[in-house]
C-alpha positions in Angstrom: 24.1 -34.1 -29.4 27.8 -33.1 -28.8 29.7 -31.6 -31.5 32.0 -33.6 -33.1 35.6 -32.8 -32.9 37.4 -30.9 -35.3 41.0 -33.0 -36.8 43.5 -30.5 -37.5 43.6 -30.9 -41.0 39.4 -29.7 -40.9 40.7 -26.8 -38.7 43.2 -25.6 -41.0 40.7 -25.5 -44.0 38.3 -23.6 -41.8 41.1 -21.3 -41.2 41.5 -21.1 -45.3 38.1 -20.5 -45.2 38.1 -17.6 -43.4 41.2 -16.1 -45.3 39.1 -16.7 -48.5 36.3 -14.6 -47.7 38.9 -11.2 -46.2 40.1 -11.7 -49.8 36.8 -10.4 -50.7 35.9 -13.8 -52.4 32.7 -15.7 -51.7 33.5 -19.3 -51.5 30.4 -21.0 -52.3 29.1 -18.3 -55.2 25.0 -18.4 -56.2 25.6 -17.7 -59.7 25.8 -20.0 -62.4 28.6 -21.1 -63.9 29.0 -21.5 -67.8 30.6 -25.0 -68.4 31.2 -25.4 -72.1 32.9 -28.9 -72.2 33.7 -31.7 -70.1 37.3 -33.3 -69.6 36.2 -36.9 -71.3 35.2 -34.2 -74.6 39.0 -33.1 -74.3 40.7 -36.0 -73.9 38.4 -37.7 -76.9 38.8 -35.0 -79.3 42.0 -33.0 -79.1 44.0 -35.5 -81.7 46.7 -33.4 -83.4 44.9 -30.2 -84.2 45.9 -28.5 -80.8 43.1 -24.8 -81.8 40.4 -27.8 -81.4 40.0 -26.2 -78.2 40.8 -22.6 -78.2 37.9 -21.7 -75.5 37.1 -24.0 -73.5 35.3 -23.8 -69.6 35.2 -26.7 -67.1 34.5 -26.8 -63.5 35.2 -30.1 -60.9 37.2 -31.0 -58.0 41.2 -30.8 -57.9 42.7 -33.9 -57.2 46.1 -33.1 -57.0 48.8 -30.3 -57.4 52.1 -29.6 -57.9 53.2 -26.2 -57.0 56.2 -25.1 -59.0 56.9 -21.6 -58.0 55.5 -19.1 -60.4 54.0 -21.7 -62.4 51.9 -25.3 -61.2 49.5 -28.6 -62.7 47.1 -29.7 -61.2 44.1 -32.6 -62.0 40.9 -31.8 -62.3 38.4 -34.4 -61.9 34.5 -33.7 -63.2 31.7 -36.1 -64.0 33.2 -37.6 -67.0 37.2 -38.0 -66.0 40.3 -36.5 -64.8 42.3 -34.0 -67.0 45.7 -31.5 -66.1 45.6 -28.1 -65.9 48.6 -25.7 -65.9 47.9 -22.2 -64.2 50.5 -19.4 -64.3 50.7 -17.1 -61.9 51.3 -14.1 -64.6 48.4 -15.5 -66.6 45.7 -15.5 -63.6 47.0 -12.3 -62.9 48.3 -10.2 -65.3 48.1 -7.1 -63.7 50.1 -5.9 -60.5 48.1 -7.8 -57.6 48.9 -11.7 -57.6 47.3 -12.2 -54.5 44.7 -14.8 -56.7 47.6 -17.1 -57.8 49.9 -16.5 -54.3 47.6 -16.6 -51.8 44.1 -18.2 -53.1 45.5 -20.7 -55.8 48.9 -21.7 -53.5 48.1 -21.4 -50.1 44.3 -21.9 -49.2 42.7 -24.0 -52.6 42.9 -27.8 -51.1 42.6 -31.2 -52.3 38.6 -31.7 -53.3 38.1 -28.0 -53.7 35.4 -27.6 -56.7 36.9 -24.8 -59.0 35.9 -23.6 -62.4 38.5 -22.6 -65.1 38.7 -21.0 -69.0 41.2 -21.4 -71.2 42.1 -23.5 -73.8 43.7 -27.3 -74.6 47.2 -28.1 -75.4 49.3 -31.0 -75.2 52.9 -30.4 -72.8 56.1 -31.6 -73.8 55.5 -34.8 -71.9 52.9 -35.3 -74.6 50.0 -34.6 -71.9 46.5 -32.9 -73.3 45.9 -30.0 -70.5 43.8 -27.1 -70.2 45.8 -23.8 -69.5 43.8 -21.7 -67.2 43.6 -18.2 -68.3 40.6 -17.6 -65.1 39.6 -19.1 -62.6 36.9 -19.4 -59.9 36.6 -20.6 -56.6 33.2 -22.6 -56.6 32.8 -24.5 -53.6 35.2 -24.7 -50.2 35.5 -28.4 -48.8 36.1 -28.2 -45.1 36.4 -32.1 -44.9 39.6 -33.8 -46.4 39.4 -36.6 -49.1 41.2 -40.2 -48.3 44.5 -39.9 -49.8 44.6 -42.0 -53.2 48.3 -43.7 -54.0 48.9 -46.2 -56.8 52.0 -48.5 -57.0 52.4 -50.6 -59.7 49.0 -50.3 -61.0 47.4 -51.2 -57.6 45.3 -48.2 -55.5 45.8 -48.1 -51.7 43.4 -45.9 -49.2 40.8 -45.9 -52.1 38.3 -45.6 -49.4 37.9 -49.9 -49.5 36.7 -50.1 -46.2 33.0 -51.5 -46.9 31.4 -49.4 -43.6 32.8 -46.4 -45.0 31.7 -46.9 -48.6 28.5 -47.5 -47.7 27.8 -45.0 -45.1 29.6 -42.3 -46.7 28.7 -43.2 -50.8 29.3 -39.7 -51.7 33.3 -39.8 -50.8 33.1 -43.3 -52.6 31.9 -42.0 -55.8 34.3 -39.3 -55.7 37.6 -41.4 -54.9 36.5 -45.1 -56.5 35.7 -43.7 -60.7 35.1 -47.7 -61.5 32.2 -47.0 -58.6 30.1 -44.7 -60.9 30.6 -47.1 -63.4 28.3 -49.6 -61.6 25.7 -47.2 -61.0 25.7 -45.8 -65.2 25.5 -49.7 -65.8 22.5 -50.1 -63.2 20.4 -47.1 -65.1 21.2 -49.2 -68.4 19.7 -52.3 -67.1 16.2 -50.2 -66.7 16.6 -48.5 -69.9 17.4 -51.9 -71.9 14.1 -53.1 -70.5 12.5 -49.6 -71.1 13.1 -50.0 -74.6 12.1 -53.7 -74.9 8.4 -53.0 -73.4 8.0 -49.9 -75.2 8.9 -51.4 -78.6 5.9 -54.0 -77.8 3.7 -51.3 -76.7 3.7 -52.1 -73.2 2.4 -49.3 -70.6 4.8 -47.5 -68.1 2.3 -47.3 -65.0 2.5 -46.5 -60.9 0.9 -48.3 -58.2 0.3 -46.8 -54.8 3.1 -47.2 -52.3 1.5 -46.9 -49.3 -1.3 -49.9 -48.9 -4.5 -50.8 -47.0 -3.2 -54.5 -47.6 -0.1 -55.7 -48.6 -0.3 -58.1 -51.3 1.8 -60.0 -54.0 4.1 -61.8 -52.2 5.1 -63.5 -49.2 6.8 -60.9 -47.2 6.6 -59.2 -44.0 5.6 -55.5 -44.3 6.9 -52.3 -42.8 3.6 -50.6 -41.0 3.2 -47.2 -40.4 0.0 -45.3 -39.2 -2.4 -42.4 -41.7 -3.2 -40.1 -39.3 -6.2 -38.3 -41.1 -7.7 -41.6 -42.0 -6.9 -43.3 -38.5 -5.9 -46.1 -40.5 -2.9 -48.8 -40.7 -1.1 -48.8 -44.1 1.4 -50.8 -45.0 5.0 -50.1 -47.5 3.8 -52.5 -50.3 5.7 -55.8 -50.7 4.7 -56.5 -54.4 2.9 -54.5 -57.0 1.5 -57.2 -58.7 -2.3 -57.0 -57.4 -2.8 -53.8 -58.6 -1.0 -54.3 -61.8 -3.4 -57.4 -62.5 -6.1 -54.9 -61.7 -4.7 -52.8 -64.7 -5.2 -55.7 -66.6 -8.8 -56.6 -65.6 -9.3 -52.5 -66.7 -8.2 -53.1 -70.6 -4.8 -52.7 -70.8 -2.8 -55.7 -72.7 0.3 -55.4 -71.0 1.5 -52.5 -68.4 4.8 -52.6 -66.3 6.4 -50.6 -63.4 9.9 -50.2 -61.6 8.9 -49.9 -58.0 10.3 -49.8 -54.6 9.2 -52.7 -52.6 9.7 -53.0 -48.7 10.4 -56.3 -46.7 10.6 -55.7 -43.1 13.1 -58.6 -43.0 17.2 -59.8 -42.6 19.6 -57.9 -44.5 23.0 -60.0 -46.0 24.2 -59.6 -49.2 21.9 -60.5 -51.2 18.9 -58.6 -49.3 18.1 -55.1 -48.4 15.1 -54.1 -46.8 14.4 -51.7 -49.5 14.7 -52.3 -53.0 14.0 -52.4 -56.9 11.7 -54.9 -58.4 10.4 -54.5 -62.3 6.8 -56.2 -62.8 5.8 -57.0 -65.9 1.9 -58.4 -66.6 0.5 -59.1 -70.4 -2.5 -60.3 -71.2 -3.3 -63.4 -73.7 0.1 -65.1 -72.4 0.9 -68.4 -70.2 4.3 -69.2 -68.3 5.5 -70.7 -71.2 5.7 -67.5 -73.5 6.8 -65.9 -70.6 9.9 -68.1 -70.6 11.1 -67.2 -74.0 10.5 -63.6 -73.3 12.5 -63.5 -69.9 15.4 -65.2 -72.3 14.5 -62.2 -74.6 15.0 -59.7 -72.0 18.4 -61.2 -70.5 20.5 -61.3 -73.3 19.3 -57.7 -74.9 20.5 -56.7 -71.4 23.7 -58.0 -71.6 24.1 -56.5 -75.0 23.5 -53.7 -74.4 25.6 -53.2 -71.1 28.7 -55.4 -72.0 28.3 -55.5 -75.9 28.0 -59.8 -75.5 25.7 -62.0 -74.0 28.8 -63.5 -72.2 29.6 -61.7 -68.8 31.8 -62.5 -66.1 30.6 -63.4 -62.9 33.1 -64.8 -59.6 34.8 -67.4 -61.4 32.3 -68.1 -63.8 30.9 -66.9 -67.3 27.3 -66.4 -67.0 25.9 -66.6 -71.0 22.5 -65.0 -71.3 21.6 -66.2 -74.8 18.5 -68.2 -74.6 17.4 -71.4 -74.7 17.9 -71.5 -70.6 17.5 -75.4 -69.5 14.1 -75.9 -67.6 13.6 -78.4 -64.7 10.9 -78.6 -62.7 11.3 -78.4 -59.1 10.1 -81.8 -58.0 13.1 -82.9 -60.9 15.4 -80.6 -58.9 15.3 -82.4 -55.7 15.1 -85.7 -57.0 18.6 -84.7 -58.7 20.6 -82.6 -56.4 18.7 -84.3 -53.0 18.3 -87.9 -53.7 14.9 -88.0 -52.9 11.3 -88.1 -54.7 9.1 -85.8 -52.7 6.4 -86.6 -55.0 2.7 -87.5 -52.8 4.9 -86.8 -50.0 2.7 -85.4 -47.0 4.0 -82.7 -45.0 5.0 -85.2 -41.6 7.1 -86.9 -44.1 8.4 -84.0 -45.7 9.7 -83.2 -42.0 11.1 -86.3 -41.6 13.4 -85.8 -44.4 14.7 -82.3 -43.3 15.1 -83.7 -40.2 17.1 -86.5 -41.9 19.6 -84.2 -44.0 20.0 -81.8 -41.0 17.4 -79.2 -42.1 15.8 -76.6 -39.9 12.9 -76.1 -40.1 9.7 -74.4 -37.9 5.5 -76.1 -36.9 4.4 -73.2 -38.7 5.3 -74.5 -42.0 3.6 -76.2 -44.5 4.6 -78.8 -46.9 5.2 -76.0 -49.7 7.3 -74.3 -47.5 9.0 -77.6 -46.6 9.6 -78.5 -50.2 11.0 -75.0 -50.5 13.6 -75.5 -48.2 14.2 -78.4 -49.6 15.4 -77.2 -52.1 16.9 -74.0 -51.4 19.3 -75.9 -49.0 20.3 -78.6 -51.6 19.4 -77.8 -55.6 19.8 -73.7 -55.5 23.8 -73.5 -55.8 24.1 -75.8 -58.8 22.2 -73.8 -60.9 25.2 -71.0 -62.0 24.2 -70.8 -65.9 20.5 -69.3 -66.1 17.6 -71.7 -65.6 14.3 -72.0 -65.2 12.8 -73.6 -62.3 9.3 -75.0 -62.9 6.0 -75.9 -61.5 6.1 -75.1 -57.9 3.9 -76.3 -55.1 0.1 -74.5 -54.7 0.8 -73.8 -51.1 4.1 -71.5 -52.2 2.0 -70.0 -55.1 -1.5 -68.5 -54.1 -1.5 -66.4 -57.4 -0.7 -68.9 -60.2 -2.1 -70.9 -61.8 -3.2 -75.1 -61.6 -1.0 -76.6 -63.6 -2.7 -77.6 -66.4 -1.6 -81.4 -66.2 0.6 -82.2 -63.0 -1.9 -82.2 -59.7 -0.9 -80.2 -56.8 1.7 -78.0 -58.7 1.4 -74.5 -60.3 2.6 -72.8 -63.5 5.5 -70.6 -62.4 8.9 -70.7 -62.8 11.8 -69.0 -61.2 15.2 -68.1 -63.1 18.4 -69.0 -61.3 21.6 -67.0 -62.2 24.4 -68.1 -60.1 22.6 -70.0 -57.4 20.1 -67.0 -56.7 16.6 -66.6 -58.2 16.8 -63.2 -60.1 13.0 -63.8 -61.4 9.7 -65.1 -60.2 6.8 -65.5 -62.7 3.5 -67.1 -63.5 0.8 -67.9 -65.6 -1.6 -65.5 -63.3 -4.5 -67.0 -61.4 -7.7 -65.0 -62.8 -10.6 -68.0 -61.2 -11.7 -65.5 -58.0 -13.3 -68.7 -56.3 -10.2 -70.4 -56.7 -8.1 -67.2 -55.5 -10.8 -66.4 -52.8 -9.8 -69.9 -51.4 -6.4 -69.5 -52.1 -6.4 -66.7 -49.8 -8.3 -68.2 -47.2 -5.7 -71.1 -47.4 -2.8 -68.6 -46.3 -5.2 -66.8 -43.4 -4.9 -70.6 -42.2 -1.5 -70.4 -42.7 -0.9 -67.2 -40.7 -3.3 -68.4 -37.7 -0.9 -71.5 -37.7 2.2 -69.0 -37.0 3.7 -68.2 -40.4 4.2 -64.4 -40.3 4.9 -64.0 -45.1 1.8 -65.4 -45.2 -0.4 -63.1 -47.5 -3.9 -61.4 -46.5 -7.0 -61.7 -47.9 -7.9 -58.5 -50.6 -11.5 -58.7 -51.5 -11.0 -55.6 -54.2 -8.5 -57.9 -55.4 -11.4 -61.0 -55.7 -13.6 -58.4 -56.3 -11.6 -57.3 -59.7 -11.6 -61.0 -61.0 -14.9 -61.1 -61.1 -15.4 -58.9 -63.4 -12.9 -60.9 -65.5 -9.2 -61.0 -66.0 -8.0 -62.2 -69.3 -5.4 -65.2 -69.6 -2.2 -63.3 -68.3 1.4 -64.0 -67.3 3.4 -62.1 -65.1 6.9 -61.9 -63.8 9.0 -59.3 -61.3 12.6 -59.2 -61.7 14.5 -58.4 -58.9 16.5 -55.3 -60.5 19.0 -54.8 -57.5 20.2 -58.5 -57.9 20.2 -58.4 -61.9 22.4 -55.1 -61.8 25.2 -57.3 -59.5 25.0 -60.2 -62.4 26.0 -57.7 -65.1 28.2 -55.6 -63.2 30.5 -58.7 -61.6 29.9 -57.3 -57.6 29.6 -59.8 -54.8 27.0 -57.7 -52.7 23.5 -55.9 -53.3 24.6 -52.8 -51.2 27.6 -52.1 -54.0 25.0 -51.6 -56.6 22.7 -49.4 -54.2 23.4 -45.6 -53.6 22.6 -45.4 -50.0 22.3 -49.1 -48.4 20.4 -49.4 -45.3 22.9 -49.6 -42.0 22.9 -49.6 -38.5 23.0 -46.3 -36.3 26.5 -44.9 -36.5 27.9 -46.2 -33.7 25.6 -49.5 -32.7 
């Protein structure tokens, strides 16, 4: 691999670099450093008393500077906010030598240099709050230059917008777009909101392996890889759910876990091949409870993030406070596709994709078809939050009869703008009926569809020792985190996004 080629701009600070360490000073120091404050603590609490802060030691990464002669500002930006500092020349050296403020400080810090500083707070004539740096210490040299930031009239140009760059390089991102680490706090309060809802019921925080000898769950193609001790396949797991249901069949009335799930599958914005699902199963419960509790969860969400169940979406405000309309699916289609697919077989559920200029493959079956159905005609009308009901058994190997309506199963999917954010059941716990069940997808498979699941005998083998009445649901937590934070793609709400080999 050939070196990459050095701008000027990366060969001048290499050059500072260098100049740094004949100075005698070592530009990426191993000790610690003793940060007392932050610049958000500053800016919050100087008010009028200006000895608030008559000590105070922060480090981050200048942003600007304006060198004034003997005296200069500059910003300094940390993990909280930006704030000024003024450094004096006489000040950061008061002795004879002012090679530290003339040569270190005015010639060879640059933009996105990490430095630490003491002093203490004041407020400037101009009325700004600002640290006055009695010390300060070179912390970390950057060799690579930042995108150059400009506002006019309150819009920001070269904010690094260009969506390859952001994603590829999320670490200049989060230093040059603030409103981008914003997103992310918001995404860890979405987990913690639910945290605190499961824990207050006394719900268990479990793992489940990663790595599979079947992938189960869901209808999903894996990613395989090889166990070399073992001389095994295993597979990245699609779906926790199996082995959380196996919790259940143990003794525990409810457990939960945030998990990384891995479909080898498209990518667009609304999919990434890896992502963040939470699970929920509790025992003693059907669909129905589960329902009211998904409501439940969704508006203590928005609470807590925005402070109202209302949040802006697009064009639209979403409100989260419960009751969500329900519709079955059959309903659906019969309202947003004109027809009633109801004892339709599958050759006539073909005829109608055909009809309304569906695509569609020989390998699926009439669940699929329905699916399609009405993915391609009902899914965009449903912007407020809804509950889809009573799916076809073919989609739903893991659910439940429905109790009354032959053919269907109880599970429902929640719709938030046209995209299912959760998928949940009243759990299948019959292991003849799920043995069949799973032999009904191996039929599917042999007939050419790839999602369709395998056959886990543990699994069977677990219900036969008897699983409680249960309901589960997974909520996609990737998709959830762009409802409450207003972004238009799944990769703005992950760090690192899967992308294509620079340069393909």
């Amino acid at each position: 691999m050939s070196t990459p080629q050095l701008s000027e701009q990366e060969q001048v600070r290499r050059q500072s670099l260098e100049e740094i360490r004949k100075l005698g000073i070592d530009p990426y120091p191993a000790a610690m450093y003793p940060v007392n404050t932050t610049a958000a603590e500053i800016l919050a609490g100087f008010g009028d008393t200006e000895d608030k802060f008559p000590e105070v030691c922060l480090a981050g990464r200048i942003m600007s500077r304006r060198i004034m002669g003997n005296a200069s500002f500059a910003e300094l930006m940390d993990s909280s906010g930006r704030i000024q500092i003024y450094v004096r020349r006489d000040d950061l050296c008061p002795g004879e030598d002012k090679t530290l403020y003339n040569t270190l400080f005015k010639k060879l810090l640059d933009i996105g240099d990490i430095i630490g500083v003491r002093g203490f707070a004041f407020r400037t004539q101009m009325g700004e709050i600002t640290v006055h740096v009695k010390e300060l210490t070179l912390l970390s040299k950057s060799l690579r230059p930042l995108p150059v930031v400009k506002e006019k009239d309150g819009v920001m140009y070269d904010a690094v917008t260009d969506p390859e760059m952001r994603y590829r390089q999320r670490y200049v991102d989060l230093i040059i777009n603030p409103e981008v680490r914003e997103v992310f706090r918001k995404r860890t309060l979405v987990m913690r909101s639910m945290r605190e809802l499961f824990d207050s019921r006394g719900y268990l925080e479990v793992e489940t392996p990663v790595l599979q000898a079947i992938p189960g769950g869901a209808a999903a193609r894996p990613f395989v890889t090889h166990h070399n001790a073992l001389d095994i396949p295993l597979y990245l797991r699609i779906a926790d759910e199996l082995y959380l249901k196996r919790l259940i069949v143990g003794g525990y009335d409810g457990v939960y876990e945030f998990a990384k799930d891995f479909r080898n599958e498209g990518m667009d914005r609304m999919h990434n091949p890896e992502f963040t699902v939470l699970e929920i199963y509790v025992a003693y419960k059907d669909y129905n409870w589960m329902m009211e509790f998904t409501e439940e969860i969704m508006s203590k969400v928005a609470m807590d993030i925005h402070g109202s169940t209302k949040v802006p979406l697009g064009d639209n405000i979403i409100e989260y406070a419960g009751p969500y309309r329900r519709i079955s699916m059959t309903d659906a289609i019969k309202e947003y596709a004109g027809i009633d697919i109801t004892g339709m077989s599958e050759d006539d559920l073909r005829h109608e994709c055909d009809r309304m200029g569906i695509g569609h493959s020989p390998s699926m079956g009439a669940g699929k078809l329905i699916d399609l159905i009405f993915g391609e005609k009902c899914e965009h009308h449903f912007i407020q939050p809804t509950f889809i009901i009573d799916y076809p058994r073919e989609t739903s190997p893991l659910t439940k009869k429905h109790r009354s309506r032959a053919g269907l199963t109880e599970r429902f999917e929640l719709m938030v703008n046209g995209q299912e954010v959760a998928n949940a059941y009243s759990e299948l716990n019959d292991p003849i009926d799920q043995l069949e069940r799973f032999h009904e997808q191996m039929r599917l498979s042999q007939k050419g569809d790839d999602e369709a699941m395998f056959i886990d005998m543990d699994f069977v083998r677990a219900l036969e020792y008897g699983m409680p009445p249960t309901s589960g649901m997974g909520i996609g937590i990737d998709r959830l985190t762009m409802f409450m934070t207003n972004q238009q793609s799944i990769q703005d709400v992950l760090f690192f996004p899967q992308m294509r080999p620079e340069g393909k």
